[in-house]
C-alpha positions as CSV (number, residue, x, y, z in Angstrom):
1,X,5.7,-18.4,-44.4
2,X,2.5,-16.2,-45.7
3,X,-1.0,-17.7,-44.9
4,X,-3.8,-17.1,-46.9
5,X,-5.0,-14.5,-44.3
6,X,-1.1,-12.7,-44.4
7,X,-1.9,-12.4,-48.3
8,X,-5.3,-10.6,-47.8
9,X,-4.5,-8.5,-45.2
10,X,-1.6,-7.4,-47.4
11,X,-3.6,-7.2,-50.5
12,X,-6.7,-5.7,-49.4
13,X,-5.5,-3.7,-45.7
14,X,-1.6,-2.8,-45.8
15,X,-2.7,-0.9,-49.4
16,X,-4.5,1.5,-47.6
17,X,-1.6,2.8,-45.3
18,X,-0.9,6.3,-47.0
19,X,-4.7,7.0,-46.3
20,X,-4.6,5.4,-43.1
21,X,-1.5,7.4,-41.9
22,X,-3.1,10.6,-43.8
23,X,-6.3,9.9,-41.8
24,X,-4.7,9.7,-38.3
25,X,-2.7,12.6,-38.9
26,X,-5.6,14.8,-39.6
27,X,-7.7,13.3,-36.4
28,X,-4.9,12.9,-33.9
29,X,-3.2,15.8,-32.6
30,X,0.0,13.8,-30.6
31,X,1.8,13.5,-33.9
32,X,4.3,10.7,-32.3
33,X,1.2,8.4,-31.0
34,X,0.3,8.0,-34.6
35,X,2.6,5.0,-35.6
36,X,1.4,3.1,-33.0
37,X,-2.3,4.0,-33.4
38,X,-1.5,2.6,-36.7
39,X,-0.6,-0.8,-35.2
40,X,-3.0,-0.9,-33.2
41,X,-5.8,-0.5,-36.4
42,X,-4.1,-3.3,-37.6
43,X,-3.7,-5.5,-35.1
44,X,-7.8,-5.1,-34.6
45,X,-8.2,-5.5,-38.5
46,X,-6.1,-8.7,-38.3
47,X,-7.8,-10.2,-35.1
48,X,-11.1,-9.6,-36.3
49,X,-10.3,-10.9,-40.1
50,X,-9.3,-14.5,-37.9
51,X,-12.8,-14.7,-37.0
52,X,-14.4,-13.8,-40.1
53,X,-12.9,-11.3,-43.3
54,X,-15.1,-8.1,-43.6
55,X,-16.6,-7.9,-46.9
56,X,-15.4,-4.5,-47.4
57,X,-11.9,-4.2,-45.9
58,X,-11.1,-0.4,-46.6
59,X,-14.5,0.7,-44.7
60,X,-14.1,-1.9,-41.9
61,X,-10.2,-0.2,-41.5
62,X,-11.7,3.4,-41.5
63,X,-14.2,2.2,-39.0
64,X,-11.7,0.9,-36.9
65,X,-9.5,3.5,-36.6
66,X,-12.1,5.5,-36.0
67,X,-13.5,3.0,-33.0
68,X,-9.5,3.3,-32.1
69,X,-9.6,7.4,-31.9
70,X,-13.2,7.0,-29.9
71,X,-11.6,4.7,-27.7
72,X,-8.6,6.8,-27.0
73,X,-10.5,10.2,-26.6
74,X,-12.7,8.7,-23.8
75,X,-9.9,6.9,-22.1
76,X,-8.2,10.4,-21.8
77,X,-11.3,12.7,-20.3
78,X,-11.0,13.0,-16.6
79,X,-13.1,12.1,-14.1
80,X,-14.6,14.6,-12.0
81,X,-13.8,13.8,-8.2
82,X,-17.4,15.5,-7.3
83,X,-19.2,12.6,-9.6
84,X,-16.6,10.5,-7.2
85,X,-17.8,11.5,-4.0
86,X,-20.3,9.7,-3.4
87,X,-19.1,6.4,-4.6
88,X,-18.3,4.0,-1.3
89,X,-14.8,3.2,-0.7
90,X,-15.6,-0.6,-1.7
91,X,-16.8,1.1,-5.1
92,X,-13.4,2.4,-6.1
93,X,-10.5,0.4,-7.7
94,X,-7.4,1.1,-8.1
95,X,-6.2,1.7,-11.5
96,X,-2.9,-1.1,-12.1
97,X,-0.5,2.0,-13.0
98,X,-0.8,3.6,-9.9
99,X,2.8,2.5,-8.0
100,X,2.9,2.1,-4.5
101,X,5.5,5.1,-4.5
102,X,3.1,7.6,-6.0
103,X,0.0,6.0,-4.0
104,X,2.1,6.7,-0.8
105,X,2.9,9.9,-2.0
106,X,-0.8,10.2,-2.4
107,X,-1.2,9.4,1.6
108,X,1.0,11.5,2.6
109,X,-0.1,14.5,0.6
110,X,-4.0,14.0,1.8
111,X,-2.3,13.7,5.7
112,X,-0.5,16.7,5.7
113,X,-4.0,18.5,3.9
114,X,-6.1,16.9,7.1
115,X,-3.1,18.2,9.3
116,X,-3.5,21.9,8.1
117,X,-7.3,21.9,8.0
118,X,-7.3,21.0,11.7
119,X,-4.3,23.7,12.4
120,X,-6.7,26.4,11.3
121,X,-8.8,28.8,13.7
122,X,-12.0,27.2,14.3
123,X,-14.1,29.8,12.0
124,X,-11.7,29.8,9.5
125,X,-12.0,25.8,9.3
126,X,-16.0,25.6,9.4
127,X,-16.1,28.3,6.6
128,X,-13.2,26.4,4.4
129,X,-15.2,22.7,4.8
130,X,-18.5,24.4,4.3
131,X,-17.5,26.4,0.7
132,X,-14.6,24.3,-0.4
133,X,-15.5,21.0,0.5
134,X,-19.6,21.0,1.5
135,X,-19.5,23.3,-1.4
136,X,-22.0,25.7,-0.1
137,X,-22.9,28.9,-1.5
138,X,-21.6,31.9,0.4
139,X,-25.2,33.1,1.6
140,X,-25.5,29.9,3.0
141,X,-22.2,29.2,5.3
142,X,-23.4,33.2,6.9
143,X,-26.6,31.8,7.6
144,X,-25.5,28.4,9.1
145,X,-22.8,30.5,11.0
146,X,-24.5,33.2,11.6
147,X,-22.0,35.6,10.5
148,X,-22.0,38.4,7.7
149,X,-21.5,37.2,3.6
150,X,-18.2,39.7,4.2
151,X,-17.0,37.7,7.2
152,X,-17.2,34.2,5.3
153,X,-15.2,36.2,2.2
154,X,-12.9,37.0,4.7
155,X,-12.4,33.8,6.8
156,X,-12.1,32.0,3.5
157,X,-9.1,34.1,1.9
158,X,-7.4,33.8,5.4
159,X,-8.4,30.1,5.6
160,X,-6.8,29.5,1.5
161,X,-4.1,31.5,2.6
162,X,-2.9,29.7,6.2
163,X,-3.8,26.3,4.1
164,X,-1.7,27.5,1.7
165,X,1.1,28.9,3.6
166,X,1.0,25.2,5.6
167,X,1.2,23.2,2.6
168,X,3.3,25.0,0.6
169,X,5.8,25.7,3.0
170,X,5.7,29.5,3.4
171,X,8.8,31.2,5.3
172,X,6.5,32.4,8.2
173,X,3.6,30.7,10.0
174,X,0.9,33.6,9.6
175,X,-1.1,32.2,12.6
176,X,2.2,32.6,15.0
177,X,3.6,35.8,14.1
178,X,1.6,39.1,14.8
179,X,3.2,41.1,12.2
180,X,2.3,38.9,9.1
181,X,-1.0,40.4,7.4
182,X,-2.8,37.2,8.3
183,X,-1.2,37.0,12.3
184,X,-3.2,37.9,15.4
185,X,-4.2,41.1,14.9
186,X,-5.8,40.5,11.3
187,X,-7.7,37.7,13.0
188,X,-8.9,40.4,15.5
189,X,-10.8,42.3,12.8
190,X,-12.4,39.2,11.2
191,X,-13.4,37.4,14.0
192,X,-17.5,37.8,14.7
């Protein structure tokens, strides 16, 4: 049985569809979302026409799918893990769709990186934490070390590349066999 708001949404919303659907195509590039963007427009139409029925119903649908698209757009942008970093673990939360599976998986992944950072030579490690995760310039890590720019260059490509090799599984460990360009006597030419 129609209500009297069933009858004006279909009089004065569903009309609009062909523009609606013409609209979201030409601002939505995920052609197969569109349907349910659609729904979604009218669900907020519908819900907001309970509380009180815009005066102008074609603008207040445009508006609202574009509020929709807005909506969508910002929900997709990712979030940088350096604006993260300094957040306190008690200021994090755990998004809902985040299994236990893939949050394990998640564990294990960050174990096995902790694992092969503190496998690395010493120099190799200090110049990997200071550039890659300190994120200090190159002039900078020389100086604290007190080694050459070249050196840290090096150290870091060997560093990337034993990290790398450790993570990735790689069919030789470079730190245990000489003959592997990154093996002992590489390390002998890079060391200062």
């Amino acid at each position: 049985m129609l209500t009297d708001l069933d009858r004006w949404f279909a009089a004065e919303v569903l009309v609009h569809e062909p523009a609606l659907m013409h609209f979201l195509l030409k601002r939505w590039n995920e052609r197969e979302d569109v349907p349910d963007l659609r729904q979604e427009v009218y669900m907020r139409v519908y819900e907001a026409a309970l509380r009180e029925r815009p005066l102008s119903p074609r603008a207040f649908l445009f508006t609202t799918a574009r509020n929709l698209l807005a909506d969508r757009i910002r929900r997709q942008k990712v979030v940088s893990i350096e604006a993260m970093g300094d957040l306190e673990p008690s200021c994090v939360y755990l998004i809902e769709e985040v299994s236990p599976e893939r949050w394990t998986g998640g564990r294990q992944l960050l174990r096995r990186l902790a694992d092969a950072l503190d496998a690395l030579p010493d120099r190799c490690r200090d110049v990997v934490w200071l550039r890659r995760v300190e994120e200090l310039p190159q002039k900078d890590v020389a100086h604290r070390l007190g080694i050459r720019e070249k050196t840290v260059e090096k150290h870091l490509a060997k560093g990337m590349r034993l990290l790398a090799d450790r993570l990735y599984g790689s069919a030789s460990d470079a730190a245990t066999h000489p003959a592997h360009p990154g093996g002992a006597q590489h390390e002998q030419q890079i060391g200062d």
